[in-house]
N, C-alpha and C positions, 0 to 999 in steps of 0.2 A: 504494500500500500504506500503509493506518495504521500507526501505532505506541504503542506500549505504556508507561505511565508509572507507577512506581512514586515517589511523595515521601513521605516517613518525614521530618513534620512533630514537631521536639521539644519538650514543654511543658506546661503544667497540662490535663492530661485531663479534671478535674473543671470545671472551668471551659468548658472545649470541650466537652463532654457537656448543662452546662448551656445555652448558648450555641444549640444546637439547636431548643430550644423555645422560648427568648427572642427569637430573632433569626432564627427562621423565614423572615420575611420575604425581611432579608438574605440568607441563604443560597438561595432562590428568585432571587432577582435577580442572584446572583453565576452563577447555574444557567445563567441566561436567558441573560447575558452571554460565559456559556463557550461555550455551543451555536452561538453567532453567530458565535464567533472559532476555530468547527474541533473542539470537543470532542465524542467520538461517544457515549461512555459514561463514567461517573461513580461509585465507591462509595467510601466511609470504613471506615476500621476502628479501633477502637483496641487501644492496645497499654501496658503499663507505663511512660510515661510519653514515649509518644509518637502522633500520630494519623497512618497511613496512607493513604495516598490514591493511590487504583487507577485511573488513566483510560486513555481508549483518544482519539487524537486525530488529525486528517488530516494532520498532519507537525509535527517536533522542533520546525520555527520557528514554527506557528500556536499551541503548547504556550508556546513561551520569551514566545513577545512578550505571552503571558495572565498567566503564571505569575509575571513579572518586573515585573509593573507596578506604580507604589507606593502603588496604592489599593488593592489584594488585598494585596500584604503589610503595609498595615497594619490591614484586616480581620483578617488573619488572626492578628496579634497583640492586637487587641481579642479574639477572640476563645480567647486560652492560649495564643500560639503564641508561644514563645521567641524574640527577634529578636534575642539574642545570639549564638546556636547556629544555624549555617544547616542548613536540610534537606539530606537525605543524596538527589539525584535520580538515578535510573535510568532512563535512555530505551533500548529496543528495537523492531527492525522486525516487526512481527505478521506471522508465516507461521500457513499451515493445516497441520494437523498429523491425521492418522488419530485421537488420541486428544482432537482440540479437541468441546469443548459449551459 
């Protein structure tokens, strides 16, 4: 059974917005790299001064040992992400549910 990741990353939105187009690349590479190490599904969202991150992944440990590393978290402070302020992580186990799409 997968699991379900919610990261409520805190920091310059405006920066991380722009970072999307500038660093395109980056963020393809960081794609590639997740998909290798167990991530099934991927979306962003932002939020007033913080960016959300929705993945779906083959288990907590193939999540931590990605998510922990200190080449993604200092991407991810290149690209507005507070490295004073840690993200707030929620991990749960994905059930099928009558009302799942």
């Amino acid at each position: 059974m997968s699991i379900i990741v919610a990261v409520k990353v805190f920091g310059d939105t405006s920066a991380f917005t722009k970072s999307l187009e500038e660093r395109a690349d980056d963020f393809r590479a960081i794609k590639a790299r997740s998909q290798e190490a167990g991530a099934l599904h991927h979306q962003l969202a932002i939020g007033d001064g913080f960016v959300l991150v929705n993945d779906e992944w083959e288990s907590a440990a193939a999540f931590e040992k990605f998510f922990t590393d200190p080449e993604l978290q200092a991407f991810i402070a290149s690209v507005g992400g507070d490295p004073n302020k840690a993200p707030e992580i929620t991990i749960g186990e994905s059930v099928d549910s009558p009302d799942k799409f």
